[in-house]
C-alpha positions in Angstrom: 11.1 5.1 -18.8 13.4 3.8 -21.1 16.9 5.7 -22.2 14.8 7.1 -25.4 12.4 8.4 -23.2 9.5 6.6 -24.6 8.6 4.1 -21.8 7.7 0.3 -22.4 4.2 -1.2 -24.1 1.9 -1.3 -21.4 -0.9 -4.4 -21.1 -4.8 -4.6 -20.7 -6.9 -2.6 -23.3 -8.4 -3.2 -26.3 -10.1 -1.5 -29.4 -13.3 0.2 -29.7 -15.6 0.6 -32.7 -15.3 3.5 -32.6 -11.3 3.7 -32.9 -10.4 4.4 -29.4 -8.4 2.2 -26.8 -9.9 1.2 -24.1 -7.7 1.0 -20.9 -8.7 -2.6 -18.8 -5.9 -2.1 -16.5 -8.3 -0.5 -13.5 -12.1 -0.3 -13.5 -11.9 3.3 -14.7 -11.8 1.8 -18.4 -10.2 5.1 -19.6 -11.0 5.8 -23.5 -8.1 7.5 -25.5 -7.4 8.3 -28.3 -3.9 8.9 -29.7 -1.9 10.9 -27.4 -4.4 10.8 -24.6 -3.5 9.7 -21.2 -5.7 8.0 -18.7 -6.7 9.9 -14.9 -3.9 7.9 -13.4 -1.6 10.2 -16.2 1.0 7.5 -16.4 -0.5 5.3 -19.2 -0.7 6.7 -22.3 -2.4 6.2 -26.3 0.6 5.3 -28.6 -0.7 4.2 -31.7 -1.9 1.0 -31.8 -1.2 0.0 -28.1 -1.3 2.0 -24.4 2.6 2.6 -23.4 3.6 2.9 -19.8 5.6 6.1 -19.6 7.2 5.9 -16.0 9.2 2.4 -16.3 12.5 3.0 -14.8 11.5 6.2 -13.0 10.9 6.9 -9.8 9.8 10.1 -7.8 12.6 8.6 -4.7 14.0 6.0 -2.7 13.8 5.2 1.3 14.3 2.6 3.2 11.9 2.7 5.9 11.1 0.0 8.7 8.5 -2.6 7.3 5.6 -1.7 10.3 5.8 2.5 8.3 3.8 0.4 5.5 1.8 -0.5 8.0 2.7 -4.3 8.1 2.9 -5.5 11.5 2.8 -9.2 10.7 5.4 -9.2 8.1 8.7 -9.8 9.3 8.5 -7.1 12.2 11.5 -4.9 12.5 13.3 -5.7 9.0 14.1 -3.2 6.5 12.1 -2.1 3.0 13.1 -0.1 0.6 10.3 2.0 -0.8 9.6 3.4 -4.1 6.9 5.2 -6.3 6.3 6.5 -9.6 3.8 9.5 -10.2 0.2 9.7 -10.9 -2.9 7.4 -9.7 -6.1 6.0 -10.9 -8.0 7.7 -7.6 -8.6 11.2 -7.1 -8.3 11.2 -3.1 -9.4 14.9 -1.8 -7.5 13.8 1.2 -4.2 12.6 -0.7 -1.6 12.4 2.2 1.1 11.8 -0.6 -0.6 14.5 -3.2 2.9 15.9 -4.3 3.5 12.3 -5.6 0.3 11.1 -6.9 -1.4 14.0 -8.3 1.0 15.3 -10.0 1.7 15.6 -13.6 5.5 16.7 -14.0 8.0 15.3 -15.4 10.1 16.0 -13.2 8.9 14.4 -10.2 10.6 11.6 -11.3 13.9 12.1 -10.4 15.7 9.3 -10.5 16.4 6.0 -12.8 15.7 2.9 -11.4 16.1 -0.4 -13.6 14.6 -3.5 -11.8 17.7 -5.0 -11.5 19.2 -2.0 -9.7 16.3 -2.0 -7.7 16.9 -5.6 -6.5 20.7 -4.9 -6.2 20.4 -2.1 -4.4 17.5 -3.6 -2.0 20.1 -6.4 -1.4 23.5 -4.1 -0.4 21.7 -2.0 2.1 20.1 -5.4 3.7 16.2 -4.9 2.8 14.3 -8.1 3.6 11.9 -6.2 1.0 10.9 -3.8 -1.7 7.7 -1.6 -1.0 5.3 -0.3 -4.4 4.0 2.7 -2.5 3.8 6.7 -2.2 1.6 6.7 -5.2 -0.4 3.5 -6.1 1.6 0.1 -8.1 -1.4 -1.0 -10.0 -1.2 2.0 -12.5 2.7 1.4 -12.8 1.8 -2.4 -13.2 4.9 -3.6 -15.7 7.5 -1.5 -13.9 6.1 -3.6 -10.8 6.1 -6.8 -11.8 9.5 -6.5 -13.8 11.1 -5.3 -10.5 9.6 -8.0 -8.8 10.6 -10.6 -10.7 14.4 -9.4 -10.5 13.8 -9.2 -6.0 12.4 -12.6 -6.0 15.4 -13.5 -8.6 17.7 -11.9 -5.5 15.9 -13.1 -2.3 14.2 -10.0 -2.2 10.4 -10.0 -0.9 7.6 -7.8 -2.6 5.5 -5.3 -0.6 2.2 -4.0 -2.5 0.7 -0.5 -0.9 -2.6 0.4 -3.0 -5.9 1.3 -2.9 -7.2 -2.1 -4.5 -8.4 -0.5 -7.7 -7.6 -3.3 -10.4 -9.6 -4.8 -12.5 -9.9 -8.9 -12.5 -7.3 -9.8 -15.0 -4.2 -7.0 -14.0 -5.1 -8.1 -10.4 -4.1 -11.4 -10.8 -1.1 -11.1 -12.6 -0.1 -8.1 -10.5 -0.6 -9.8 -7.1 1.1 -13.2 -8.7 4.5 -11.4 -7.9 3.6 -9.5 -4.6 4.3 -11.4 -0.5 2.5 -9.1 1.3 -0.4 -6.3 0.6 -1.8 -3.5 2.5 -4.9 -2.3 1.0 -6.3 1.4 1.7 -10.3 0.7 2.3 -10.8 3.7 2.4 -14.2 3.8 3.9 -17.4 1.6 3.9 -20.0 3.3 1.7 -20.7 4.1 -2.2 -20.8 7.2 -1.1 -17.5 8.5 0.3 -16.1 6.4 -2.7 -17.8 8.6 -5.0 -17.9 12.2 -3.4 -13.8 11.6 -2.1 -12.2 9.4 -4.6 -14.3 9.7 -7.8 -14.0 5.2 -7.8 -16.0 3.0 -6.4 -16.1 0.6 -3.3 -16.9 -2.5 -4.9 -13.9 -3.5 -6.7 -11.9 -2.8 -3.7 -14.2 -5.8 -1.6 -13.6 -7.8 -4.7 -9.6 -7.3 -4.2 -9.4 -8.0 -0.3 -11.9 -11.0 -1.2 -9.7 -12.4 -4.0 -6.5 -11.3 -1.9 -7.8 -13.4 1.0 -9.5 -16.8 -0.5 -7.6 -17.0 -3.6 -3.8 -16.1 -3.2 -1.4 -17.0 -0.7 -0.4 -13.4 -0.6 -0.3 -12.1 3.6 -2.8 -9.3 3.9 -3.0 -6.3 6.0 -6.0 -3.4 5.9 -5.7 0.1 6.7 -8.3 3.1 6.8 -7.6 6.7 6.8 -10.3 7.6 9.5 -11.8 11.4 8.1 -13.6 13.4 10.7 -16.7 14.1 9.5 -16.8 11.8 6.4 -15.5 8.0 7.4 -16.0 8.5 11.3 -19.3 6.9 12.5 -19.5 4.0 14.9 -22.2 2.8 12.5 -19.6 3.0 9.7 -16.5 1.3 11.8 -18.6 -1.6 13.4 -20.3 -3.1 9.2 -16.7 -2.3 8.4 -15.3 -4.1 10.5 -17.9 -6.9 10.7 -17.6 -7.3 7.0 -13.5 -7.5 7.0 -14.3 -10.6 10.0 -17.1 -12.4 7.8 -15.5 -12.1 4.6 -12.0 -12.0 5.2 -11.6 -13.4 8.4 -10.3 -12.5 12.2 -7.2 -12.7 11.6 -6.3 -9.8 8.8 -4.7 -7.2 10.7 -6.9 -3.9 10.4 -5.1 -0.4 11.1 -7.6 2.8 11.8 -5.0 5.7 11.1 -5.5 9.7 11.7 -5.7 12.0 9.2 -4.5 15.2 9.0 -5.4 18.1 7.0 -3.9 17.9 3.3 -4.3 18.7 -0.4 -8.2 19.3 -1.0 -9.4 19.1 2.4 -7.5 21.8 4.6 -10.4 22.4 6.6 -11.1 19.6 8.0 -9.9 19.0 11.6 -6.8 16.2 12.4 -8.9 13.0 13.8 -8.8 13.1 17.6 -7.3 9.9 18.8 -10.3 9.2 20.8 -12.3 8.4 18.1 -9.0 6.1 16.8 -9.3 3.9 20.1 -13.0 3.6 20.0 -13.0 2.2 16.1 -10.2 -0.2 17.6 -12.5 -1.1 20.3 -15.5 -1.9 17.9 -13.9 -3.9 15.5 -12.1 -6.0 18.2 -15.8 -6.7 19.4 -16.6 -7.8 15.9 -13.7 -10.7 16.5 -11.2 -9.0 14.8 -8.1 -10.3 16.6 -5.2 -7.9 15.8 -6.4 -4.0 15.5 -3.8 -0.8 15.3 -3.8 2.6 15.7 -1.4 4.6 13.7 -0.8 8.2 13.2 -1.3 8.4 16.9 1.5 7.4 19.8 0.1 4.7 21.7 2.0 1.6 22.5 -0.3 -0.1 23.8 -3.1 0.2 21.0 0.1 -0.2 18.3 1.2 -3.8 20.1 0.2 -7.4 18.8 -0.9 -9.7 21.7 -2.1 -13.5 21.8 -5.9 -14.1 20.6 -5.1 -17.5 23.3 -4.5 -16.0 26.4 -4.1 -12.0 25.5 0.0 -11.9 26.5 1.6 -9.1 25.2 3.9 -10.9 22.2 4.8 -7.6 20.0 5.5 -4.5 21.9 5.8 -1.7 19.9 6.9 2.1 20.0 5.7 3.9 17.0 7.9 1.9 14.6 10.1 0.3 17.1 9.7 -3.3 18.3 10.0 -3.1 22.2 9.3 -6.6 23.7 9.5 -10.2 21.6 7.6 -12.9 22.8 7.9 -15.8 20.3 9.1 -18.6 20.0 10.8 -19.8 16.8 7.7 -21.2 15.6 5.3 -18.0 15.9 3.6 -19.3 18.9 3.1 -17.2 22.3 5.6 -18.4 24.6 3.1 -18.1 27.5 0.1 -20.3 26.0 2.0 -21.9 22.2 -1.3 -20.3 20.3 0.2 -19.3 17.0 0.5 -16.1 15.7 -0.7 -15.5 11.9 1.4 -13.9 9.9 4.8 -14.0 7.8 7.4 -14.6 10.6 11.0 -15.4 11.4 12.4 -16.9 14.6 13.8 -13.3 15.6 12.4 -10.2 14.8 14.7 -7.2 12.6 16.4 -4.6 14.7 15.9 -2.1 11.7 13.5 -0.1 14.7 12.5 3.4 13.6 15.2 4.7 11.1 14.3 6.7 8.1 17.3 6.0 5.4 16.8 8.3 1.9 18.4 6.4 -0.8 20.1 8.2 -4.0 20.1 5.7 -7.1 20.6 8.5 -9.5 22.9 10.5 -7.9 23.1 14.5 -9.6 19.5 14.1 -10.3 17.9 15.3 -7.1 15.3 17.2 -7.2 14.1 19.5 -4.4 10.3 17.4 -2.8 7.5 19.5 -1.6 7.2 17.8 1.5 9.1 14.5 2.7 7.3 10.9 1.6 5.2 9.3 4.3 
């Protein structure tokens, strides 16, 4: 938001005949007229134009090690420093981070960011990278990208966290800017998409497709598995066969537990059984690097060699244990290379949690902490 308060013109609509804009930023297509905001909240009717009302604002700061995103093939152990806005163009009934993205207060966004501060910031505490995340970038597209453009300006790399929800146009200009990605696929079927979210499953595929063929952009997938709703072995093995045939074996794929939250209270934590056995499935499907998370279990949360099946990442929750690279990304024991964004030695960031105050006698007291 800008010092007046007003926020910054926002991209991607267009008029109707009938004298309403037409949001094109997501495939919601929102309608409003003047005044009205969109589902995500965020963008809103101005006029003649759709302005973006949380530029510059943030609902907090953390730095958090990279593999919390999950990334675990982006420069293991290194520092991120993680940011949101408020709001989101899904309406999860499962929303782990509901405080965040459901809500419609002002004054969840506590503190000032400019992009520049941002990237400054990112650079004095020793962040490899800036994380988009708690509530989903694509709505807060032009805050994005202009804080992108000053981390790449400062050495800084550019960590997307988001559902996928774009339409064609946003999604390659907002991907343009971003490294890395971890998309939410939430779960394989119209139906969860539409009975859970209130979107729909296609334009995700279309975003891990275009992420994967068409950008140089390293991709990661994650799925919130819901007892009950997501859980199936039918459901884990054309998921998982799909993210082999289309995107290819080596896309990392996480299969995290939920636990009860927001809308969906009643519904029982996933039992890490069911965790392991997705893991098992889609590594049957040729899926060569598969995680658990949510869950303690280093064995099922460590990267080994498709080549020979060495152990070459260890990892403890979000601590790197053993390293067995060599400066090229190969497996010391067999020299197959492993994909992914690395550097001849891995961070030493490990597991630390680090809340960051840019805005300091603005705090405001959170709900729950940011995952």
């Amino acid at each position: 938001m800008t010092a007046g308060g007003e926020g910054v013109p926002g991209r991607y609509f267009h008029r109707l005949a009938d004298g309403r804009l037409q949001c094109d930023l997501c495939p919601r297509e929102c309608r409003l007229g003047d005044g009205q905001r969109g589902l995500c909240f965020v963008r809103q009717r101005d006029g003649g134009g759709i302005r973006l009302t949380t530029h510059g604002r943030s609902s907090g700061f953390c730095v958090d090690p990279i593999e919390k995103k999950p990334l675990n093939h982006f420069l293991p152990g290194t520092p991120v420093l993680s940011f949101g806005t408020a709001g989101c163009n899904l309406a999860c009934k499962f929303c782990q981070n509901w405080d965040i993205s459901k809500s419609r207060e002002v004054d969840t966004l506590a503190d000032a960011a400019s992009p520049a501060a941002l990237a400054a910031t990112a650079k004095r505490l020793g962040c490899r990278s800036i994380a988009y995340t708690y509530n989903d970038p694509v709505i807060f597209l032009e805050y994005a990208v202009d804080t992108a453009q000053a981390a790449h300006a400062a050495g800084i790399a550019n960590v997307a966290v988001t559902a996928g929800y774009i339409s064609a146009e946003p999604r390659v200009e907002f991907f343009r800017h971003m490294d890395a990605v971890n998309v939410d696929l939430k779960a394989f079927t119209e139906a969860f998409y539409y009975k859970l979210t209130g979107a729909r499953l296609a334009p995700v595929l279309e975003t891990l497709i275009y992420l994967a063929t068409e950008t140089p952009v390293w991709l990661e997938i994650t799925t919130l598995v819901i007892p009950g709703e997501n859980d199936s072995e039918a459901e884990f093995d054309a998921l998982s066969a799909w993210v082999g045939e289309a995107l290819g074996p080596d896309v990392p794929l996480h299969f995290t537990a939920f636990h009860p939250d927001y809308r969906m209270r009643e519904t029982p934590r996933t039992p890490p059984a069911t965790l392991l056995r997705a893991r098992e499935i889609a590594r049957a499907n040729g899926l060569r690097h598969v995680y658990v998370g949510n869950m303690h279990d280093k064995a099922a949360g460590s990267t080994y060699c498709h080549g020979c099946g060495a152990l070459l990442i260890g990892r403890d929750w979000y601590e790197l244990s053993d390293w067995n690279l060599d400066a090229h990304g190969r497996c010391t024991a067999c020299a197959t290379p492993l994909a992914g964004i690395l550097e001849a030695h891995p961070g030493t960031w490990g597991r630390k949690r680090q809340p960051v105050r840019l805005s300091p006698g603005k705090a405001r007291a959170r709900r729950k902490r940011l995952r």
